[in-house]
PDB file of N, H, CA, C and O in Angstrom:
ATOM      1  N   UNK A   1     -31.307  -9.220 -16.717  1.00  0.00           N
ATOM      2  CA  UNK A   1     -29.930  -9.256 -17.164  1.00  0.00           C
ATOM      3  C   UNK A   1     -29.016  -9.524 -15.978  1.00  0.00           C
ATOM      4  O   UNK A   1     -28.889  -8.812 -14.982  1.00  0.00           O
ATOM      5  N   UNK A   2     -28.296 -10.863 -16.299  1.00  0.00           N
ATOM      6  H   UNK A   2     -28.399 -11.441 -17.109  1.00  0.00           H
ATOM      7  CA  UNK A   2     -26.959 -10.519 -15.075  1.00  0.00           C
ATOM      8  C   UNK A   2     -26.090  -9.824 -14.989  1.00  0.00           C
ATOM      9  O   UNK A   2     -25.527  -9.519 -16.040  1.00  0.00           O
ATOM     10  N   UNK A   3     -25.573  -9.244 -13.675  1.00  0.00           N
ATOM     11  H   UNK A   3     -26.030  -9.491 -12.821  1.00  0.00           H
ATOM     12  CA  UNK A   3     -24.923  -8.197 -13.251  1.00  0.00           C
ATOM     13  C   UNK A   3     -23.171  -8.704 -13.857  1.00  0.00           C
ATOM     14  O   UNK A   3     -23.046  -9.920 -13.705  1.00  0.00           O
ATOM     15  N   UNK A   4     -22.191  -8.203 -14.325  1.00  0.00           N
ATOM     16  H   UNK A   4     -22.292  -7.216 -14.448  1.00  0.00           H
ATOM     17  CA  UNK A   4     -21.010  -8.332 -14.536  1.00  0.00           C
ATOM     18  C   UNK A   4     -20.631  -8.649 -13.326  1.00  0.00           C
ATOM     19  O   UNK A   4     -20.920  -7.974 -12.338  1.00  0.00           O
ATOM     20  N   UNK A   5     -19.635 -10.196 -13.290  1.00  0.00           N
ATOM     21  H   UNK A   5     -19.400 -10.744 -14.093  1.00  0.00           H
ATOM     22  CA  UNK A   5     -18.908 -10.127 -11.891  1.00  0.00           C
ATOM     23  C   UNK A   5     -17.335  -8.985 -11.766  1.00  0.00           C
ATOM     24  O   UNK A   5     -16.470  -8.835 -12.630  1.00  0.00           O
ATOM     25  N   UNK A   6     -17.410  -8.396 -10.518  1.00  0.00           N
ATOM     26  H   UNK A   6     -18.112  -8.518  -9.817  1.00  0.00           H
ATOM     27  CA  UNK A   6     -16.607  -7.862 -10.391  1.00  0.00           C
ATOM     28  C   UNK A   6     -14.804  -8.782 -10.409  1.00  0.00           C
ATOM     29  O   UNK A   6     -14.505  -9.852  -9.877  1.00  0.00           O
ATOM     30  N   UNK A   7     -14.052  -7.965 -11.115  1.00  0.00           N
ATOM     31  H   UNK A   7     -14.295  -7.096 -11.547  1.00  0.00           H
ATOM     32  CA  UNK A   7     -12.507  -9.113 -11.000  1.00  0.00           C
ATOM     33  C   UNK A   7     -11.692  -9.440  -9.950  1.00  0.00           C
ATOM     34  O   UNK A   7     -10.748 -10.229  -9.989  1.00  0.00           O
ATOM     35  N   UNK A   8     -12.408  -8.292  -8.234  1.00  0.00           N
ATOM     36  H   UNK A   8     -13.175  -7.651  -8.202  1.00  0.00           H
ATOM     37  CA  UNK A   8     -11.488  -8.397  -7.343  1.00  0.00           C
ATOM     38  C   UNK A   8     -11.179 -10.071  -7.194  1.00  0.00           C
ATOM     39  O   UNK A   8     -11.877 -10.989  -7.624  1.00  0.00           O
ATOM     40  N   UNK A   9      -9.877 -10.154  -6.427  1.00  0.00           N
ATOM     41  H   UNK A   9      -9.310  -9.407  -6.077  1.00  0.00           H
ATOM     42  CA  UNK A   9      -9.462 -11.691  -5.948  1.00  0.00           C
ATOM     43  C   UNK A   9      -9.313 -11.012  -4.511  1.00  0.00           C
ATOM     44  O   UNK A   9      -8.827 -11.914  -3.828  1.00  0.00           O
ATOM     45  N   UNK A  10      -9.448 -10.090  -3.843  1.00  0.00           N
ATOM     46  H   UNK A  10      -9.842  -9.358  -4.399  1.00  0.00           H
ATOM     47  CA  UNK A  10      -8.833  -9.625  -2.527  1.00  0.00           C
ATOM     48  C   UNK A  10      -7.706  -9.399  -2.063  1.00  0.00           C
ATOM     49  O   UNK A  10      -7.416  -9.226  -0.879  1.00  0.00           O
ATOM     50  N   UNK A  11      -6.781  -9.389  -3.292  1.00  0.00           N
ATOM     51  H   UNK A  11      -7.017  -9.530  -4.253  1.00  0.00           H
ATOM     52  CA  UNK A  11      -5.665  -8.525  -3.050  1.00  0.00           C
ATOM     53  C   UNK A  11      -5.718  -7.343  -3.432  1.00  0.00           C
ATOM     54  O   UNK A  11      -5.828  -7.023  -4.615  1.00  0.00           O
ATOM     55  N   UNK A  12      -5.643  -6.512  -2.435  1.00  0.00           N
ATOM     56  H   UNK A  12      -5.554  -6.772  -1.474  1.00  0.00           H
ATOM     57  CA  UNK A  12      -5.859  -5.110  -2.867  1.00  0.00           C
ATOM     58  C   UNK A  12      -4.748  -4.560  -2.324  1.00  0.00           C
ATOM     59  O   UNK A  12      -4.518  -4.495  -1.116  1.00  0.00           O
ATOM     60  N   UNK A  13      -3.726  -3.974  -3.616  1.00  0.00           N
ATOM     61  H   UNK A  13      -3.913  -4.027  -4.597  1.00  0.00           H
ATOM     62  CA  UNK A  13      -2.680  -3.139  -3.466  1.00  0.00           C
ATOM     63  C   UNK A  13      -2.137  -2.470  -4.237  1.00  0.00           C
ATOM     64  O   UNK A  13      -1.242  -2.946  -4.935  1.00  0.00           O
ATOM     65  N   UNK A  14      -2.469  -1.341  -4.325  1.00  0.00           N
ATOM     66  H   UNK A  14      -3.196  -0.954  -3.758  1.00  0.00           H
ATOM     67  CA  UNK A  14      -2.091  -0.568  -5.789  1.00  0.00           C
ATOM     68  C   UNK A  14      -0.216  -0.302  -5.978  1.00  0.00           C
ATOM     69  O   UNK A  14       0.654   0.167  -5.244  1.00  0.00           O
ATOM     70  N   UNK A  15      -0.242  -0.939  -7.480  1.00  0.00           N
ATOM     71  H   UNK A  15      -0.949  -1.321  -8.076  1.00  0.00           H
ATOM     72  CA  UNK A  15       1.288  -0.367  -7.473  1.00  0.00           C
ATOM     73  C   UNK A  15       1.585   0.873  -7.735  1.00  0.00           C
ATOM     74  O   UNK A  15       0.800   1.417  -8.512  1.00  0.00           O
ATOM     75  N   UNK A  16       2.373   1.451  -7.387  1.00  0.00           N
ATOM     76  H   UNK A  16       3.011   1.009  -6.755  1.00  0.00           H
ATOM     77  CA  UNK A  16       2.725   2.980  -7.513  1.00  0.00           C
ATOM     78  C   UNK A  16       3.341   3.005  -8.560  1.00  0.00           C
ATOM     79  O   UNK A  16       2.928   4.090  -8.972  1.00  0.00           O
ATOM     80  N   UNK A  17       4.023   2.651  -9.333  1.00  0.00           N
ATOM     81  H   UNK A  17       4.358   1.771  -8.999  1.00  0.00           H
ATOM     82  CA  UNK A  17       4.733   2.307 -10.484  1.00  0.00           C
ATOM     83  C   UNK A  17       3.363   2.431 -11.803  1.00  0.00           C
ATOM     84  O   UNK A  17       3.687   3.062 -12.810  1.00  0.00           O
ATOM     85  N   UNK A  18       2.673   2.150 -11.784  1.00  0.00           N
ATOM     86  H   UNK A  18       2.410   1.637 -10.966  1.00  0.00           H
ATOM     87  CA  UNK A  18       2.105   1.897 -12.520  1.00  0.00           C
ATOM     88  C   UNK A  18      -0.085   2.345 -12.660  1.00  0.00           C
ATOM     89  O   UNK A  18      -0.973   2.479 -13.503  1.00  0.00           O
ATOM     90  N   UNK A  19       0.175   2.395 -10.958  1.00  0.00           N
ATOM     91  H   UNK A  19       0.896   2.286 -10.273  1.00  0.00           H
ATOM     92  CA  UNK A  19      -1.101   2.689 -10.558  1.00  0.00           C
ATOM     93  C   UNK A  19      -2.806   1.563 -10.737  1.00  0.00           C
ATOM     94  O   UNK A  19      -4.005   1.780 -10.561  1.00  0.00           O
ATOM     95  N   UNK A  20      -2.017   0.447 -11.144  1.00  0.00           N
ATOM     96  H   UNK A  20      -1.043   0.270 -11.287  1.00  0.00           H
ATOM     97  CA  UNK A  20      -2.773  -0.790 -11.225  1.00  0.00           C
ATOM     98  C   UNK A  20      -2.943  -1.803 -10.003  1.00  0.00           C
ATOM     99  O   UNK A  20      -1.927  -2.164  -9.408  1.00  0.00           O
ATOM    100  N   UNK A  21      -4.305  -2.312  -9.578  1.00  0.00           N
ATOM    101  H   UNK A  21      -5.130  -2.018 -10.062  1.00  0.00           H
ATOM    102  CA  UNK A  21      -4.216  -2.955  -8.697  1.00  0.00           C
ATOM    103  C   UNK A  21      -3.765  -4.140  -8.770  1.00  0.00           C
ATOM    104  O   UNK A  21      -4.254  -4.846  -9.652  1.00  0.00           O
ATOM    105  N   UNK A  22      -2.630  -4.772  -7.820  1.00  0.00           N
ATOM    106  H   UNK A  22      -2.232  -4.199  -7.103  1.00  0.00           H
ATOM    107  CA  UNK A  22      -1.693  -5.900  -8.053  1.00  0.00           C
ATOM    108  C   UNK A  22      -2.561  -6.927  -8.506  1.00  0.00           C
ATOM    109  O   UNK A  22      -2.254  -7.628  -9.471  1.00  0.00           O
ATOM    110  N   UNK A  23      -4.104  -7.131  -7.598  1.00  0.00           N
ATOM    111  H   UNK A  23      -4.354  -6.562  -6.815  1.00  0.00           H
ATOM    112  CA  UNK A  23      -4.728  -8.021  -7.483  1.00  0.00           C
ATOM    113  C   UNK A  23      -5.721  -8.458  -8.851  1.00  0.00           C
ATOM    114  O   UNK A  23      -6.007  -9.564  -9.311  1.00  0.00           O
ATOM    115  N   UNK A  24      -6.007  -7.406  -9.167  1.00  0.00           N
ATOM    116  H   UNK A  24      -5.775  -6.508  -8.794  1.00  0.00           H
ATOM    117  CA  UNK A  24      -6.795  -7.047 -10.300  1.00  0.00           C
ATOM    118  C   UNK A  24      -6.827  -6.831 -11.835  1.00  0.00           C
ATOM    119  O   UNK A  24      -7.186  -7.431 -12.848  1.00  0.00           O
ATOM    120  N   UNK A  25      -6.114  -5.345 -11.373  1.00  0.00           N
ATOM    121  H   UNK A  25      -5.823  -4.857 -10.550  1.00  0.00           H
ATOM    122  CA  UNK A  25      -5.232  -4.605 -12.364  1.00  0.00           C
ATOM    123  C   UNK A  25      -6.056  -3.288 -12.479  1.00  0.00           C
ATOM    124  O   UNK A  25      -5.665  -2.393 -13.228  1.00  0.00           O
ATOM    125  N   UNK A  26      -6.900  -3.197 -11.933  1.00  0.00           N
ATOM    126  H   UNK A  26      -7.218  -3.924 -11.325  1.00  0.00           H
ATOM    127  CA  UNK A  26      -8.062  -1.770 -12.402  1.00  0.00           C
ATOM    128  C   UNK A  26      -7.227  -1.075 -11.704  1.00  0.00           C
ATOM    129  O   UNK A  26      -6.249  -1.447 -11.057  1.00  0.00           O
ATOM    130  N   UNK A  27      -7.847   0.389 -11.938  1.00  0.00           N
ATOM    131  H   UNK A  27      -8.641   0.692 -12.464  1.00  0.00           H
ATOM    132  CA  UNK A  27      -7.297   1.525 -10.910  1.00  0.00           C
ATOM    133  C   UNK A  27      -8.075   1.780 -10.206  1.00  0.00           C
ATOM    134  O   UNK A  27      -9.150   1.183 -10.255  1.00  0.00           O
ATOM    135  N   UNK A  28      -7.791   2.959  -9.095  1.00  0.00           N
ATOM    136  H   UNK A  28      -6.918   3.445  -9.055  1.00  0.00           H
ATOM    137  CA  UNK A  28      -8.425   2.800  -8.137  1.00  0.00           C
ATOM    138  C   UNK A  28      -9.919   3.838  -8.473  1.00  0.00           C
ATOM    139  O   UNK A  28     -10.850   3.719  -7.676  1.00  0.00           O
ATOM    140  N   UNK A  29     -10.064   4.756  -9.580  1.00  0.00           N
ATOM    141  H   UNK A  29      -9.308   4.853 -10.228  1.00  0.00           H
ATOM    142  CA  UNK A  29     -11.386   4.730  -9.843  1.00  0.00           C
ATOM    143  C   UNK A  29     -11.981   4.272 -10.552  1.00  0.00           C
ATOM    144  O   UNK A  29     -13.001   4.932 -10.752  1.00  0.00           O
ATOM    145  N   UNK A  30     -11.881   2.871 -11.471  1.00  0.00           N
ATOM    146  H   UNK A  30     -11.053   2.335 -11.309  1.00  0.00           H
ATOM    147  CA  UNK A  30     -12.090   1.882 -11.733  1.00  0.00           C
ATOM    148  C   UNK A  30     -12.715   0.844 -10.177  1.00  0.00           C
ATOM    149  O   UNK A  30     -13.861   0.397 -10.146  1.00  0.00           O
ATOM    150  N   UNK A  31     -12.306   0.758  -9.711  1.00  0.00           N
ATOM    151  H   UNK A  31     -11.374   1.122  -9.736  1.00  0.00           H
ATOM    152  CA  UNK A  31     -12.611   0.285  -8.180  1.00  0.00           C
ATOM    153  C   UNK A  31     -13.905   0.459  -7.702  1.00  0.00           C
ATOM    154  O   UNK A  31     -14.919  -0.238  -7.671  1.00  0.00           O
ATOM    155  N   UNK A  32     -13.512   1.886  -7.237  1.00  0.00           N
ATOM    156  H   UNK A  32     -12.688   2.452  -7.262  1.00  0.00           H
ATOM    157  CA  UNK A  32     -14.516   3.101  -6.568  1.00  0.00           C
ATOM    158  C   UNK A  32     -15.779   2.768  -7.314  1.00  0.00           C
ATOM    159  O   UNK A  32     -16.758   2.138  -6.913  1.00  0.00           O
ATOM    160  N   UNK A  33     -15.527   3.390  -8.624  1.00  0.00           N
ATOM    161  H   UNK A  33     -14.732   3.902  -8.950  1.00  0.00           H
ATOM    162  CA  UNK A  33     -17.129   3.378  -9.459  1.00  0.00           C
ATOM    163  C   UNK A  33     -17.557   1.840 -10.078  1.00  0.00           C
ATOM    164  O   UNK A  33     -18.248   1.880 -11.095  1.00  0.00           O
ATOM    165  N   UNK A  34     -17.312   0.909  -9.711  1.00  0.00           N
ATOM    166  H   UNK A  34     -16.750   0.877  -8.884  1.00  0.00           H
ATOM    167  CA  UNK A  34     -17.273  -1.037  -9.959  1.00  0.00           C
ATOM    168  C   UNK A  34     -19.448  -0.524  -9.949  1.00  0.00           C
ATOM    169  O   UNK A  34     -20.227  -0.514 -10.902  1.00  0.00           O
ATOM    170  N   UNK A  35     -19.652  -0.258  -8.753  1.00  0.00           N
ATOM    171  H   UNK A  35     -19.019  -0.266  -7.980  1.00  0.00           H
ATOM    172  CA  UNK A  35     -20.954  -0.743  -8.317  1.00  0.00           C
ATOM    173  C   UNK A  35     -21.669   0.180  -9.497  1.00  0.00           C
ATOM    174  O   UNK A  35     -22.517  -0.400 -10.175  1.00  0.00           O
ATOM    175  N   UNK A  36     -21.428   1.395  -9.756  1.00  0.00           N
ATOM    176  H   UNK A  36     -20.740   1.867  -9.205  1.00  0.00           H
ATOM    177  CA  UNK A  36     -22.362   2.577 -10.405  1.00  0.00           C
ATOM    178  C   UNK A  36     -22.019   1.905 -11.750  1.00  0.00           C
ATOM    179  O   UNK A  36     -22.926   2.054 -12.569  1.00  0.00           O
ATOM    180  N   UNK A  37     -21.008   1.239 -12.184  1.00  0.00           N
ATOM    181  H   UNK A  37     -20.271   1.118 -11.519  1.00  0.00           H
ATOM    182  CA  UNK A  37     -20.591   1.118 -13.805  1.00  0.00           C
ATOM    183  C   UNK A  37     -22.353   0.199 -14.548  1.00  0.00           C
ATOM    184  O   UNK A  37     -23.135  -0.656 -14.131  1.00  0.00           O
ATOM    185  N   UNK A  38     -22.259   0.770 -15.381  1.00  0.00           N
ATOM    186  H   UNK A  38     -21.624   1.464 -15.719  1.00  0.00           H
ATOM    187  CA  UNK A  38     -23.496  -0.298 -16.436  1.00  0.00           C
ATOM    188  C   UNK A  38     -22.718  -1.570 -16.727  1.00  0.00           C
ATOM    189  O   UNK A  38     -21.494  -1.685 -16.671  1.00  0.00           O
ATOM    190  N   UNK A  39     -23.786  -2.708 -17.111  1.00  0.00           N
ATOM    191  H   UNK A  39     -24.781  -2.615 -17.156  1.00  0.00           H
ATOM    192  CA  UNK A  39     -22.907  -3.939 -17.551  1.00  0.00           C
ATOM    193  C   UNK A  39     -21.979  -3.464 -18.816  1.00  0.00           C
ATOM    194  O   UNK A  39     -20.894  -4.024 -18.974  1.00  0.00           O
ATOM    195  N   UNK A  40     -22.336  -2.594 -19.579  1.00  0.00           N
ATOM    196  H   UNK A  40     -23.217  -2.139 -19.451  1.00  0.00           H
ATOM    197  CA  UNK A  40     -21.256  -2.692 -20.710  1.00  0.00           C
ATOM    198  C   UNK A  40     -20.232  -1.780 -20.459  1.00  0.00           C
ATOM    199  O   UNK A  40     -19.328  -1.729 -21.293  1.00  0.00           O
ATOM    200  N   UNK A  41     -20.179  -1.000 -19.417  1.00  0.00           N
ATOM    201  H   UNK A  41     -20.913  -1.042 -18.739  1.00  0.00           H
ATOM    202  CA  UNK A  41     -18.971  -0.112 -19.137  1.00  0.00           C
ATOM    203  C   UNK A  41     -18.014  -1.168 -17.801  1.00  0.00           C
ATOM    204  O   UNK A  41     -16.825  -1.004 -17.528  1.00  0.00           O
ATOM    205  N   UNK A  42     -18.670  -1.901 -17.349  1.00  0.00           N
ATOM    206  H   UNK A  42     -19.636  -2.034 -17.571  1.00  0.00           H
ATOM    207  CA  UNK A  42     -18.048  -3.373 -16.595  1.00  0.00           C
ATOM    208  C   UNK A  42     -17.148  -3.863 -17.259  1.00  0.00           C
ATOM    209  O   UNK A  42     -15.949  -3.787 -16.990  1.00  0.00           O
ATOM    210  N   UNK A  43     -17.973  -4.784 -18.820  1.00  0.00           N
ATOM    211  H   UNK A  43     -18.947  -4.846 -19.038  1.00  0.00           H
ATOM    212  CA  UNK A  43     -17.207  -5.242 -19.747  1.00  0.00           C
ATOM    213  C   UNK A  43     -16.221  -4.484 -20.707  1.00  0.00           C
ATOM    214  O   UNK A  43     -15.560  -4.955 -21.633  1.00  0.00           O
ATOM    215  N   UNK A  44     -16.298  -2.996 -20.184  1.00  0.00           N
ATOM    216  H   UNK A  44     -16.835  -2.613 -19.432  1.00  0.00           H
ATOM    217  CA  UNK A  44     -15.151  -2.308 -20.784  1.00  0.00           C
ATOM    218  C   UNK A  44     -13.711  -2.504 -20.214  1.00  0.00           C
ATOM    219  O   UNK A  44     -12.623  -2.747 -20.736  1.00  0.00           O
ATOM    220  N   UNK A  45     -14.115  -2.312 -19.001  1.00  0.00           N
ATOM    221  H   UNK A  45     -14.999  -2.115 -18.576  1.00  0.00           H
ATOM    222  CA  UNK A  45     -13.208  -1.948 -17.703  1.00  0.00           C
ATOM    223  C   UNK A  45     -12.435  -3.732 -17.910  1.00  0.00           C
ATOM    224  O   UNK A  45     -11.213  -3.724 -17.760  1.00  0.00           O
ATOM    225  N   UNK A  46     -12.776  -4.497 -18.080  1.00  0.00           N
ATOM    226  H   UNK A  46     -13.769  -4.504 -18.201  1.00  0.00           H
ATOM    227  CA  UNK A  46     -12.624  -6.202 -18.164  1.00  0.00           C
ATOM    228  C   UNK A  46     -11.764  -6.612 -19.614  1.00  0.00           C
ATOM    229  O   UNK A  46     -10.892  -7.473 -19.739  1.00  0.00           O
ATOM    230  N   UNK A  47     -12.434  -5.512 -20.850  1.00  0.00           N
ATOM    231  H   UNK A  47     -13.142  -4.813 -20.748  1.00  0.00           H
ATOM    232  CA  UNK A  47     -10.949  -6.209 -22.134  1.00  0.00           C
ATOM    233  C   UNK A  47     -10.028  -4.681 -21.451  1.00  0.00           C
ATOM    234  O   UNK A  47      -8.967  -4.768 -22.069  1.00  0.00           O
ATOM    235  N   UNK A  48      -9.941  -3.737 -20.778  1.00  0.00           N
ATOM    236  H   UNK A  48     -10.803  -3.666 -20.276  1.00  0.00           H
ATOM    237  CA  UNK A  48      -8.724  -3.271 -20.373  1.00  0.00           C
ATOM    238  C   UNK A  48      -7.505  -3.849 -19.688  1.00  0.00           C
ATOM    239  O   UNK A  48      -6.298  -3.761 -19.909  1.00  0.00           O
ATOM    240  N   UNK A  49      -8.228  -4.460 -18.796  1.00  0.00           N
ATOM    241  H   UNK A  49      -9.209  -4.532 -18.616  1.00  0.00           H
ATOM    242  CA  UNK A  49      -7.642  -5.692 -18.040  1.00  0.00           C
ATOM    243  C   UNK A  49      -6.756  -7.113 -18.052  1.00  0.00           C
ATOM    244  O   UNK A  49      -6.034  -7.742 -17.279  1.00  0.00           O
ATOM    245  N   UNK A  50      -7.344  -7.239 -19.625  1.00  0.00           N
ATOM    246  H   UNK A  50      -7.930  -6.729 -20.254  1.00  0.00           H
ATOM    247  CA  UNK A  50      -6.439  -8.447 -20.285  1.00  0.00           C
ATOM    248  C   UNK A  50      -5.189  -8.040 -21.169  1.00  0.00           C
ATOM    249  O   UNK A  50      -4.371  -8.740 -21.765  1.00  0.00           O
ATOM    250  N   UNK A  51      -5.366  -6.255 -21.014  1.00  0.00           N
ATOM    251  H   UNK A  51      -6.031  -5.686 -20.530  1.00  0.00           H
ATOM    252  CA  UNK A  51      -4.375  -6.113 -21.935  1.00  0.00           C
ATOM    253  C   UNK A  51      -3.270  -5.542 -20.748  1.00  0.00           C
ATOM    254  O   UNK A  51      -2.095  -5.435 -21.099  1.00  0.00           O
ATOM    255  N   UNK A  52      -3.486  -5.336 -19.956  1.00  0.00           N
ATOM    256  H   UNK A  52      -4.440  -5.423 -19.671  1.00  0.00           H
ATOM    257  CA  UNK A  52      -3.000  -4.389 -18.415  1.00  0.00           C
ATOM    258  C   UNK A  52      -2.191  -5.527 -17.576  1.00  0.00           C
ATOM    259  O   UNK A  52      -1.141  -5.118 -17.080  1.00  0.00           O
ATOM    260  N   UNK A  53      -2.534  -6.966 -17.328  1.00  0.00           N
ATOM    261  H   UNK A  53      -3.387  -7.299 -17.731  1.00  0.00           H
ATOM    262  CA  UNK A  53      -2.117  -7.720 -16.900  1.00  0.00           C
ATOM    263  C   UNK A  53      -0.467  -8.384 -17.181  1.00  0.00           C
ATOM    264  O   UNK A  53       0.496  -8.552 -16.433  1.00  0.00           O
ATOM    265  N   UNK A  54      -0.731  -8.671 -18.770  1.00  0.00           N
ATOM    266  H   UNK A  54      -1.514  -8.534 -19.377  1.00  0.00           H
ATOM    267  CA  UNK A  54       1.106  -8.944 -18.478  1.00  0.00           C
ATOM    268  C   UNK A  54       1.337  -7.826 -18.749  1.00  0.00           C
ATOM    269  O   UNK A  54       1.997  -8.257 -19.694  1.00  0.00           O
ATOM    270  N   UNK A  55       1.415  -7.026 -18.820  1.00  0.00           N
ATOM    271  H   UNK A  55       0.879  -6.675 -18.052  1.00  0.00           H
ATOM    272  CA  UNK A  55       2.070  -5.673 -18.576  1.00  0.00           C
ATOM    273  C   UNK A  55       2.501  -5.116 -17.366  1.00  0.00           C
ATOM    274  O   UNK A  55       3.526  -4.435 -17.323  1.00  0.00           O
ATOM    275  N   UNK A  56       2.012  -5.276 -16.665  1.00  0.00           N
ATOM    276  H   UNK A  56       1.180  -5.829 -16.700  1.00  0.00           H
ATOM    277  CA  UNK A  56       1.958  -4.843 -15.329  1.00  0.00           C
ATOM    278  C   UNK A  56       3.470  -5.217 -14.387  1.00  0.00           C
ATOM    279  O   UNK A  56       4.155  -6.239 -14.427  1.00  0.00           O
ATOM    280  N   UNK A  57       3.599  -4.321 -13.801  1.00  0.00           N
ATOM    281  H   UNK A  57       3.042  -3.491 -13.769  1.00  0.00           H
ATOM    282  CA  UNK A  57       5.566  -4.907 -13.178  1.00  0.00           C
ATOM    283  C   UNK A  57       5.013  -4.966 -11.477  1.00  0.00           C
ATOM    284  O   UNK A  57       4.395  -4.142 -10.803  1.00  0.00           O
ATOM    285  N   UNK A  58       5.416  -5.997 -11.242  1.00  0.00           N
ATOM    286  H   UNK A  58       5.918  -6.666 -11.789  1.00  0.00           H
ATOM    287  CA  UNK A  58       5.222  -6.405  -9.689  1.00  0.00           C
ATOM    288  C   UNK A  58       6.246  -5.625  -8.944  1.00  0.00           C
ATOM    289  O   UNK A  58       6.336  -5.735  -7.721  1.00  0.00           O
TER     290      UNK A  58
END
């Protein structure tokens, strides 16, 4: 089975406002636990993300 790619782009900067990474959008234990997550708790963390994105205030 292939591994879920992780969403970093290498901006890593969490907004305080909101607690989402600018770059990303995960939080930061979303982050932390990336490597330990199973592929389907990956692909959890990933439709959170599409809904977190325009949402998100720069």
């Amino acid at each position: 089975m292939t591994t879920v790619p992780s969403p970093c782009i290498n901006w890593c900067d969490i907004n305080p406002d909101n607690g989402f990474c600018r770059g990303c959008y995960r939080t930061l234990p979303e982050i932390a636990d990336w490597s330990e997550l199973s592929n389907s708790d990956k692909l959890e963390v990933l439709e959170k993300l599409k809904a977190r994105k325009p949402q998100a205030s720069e």
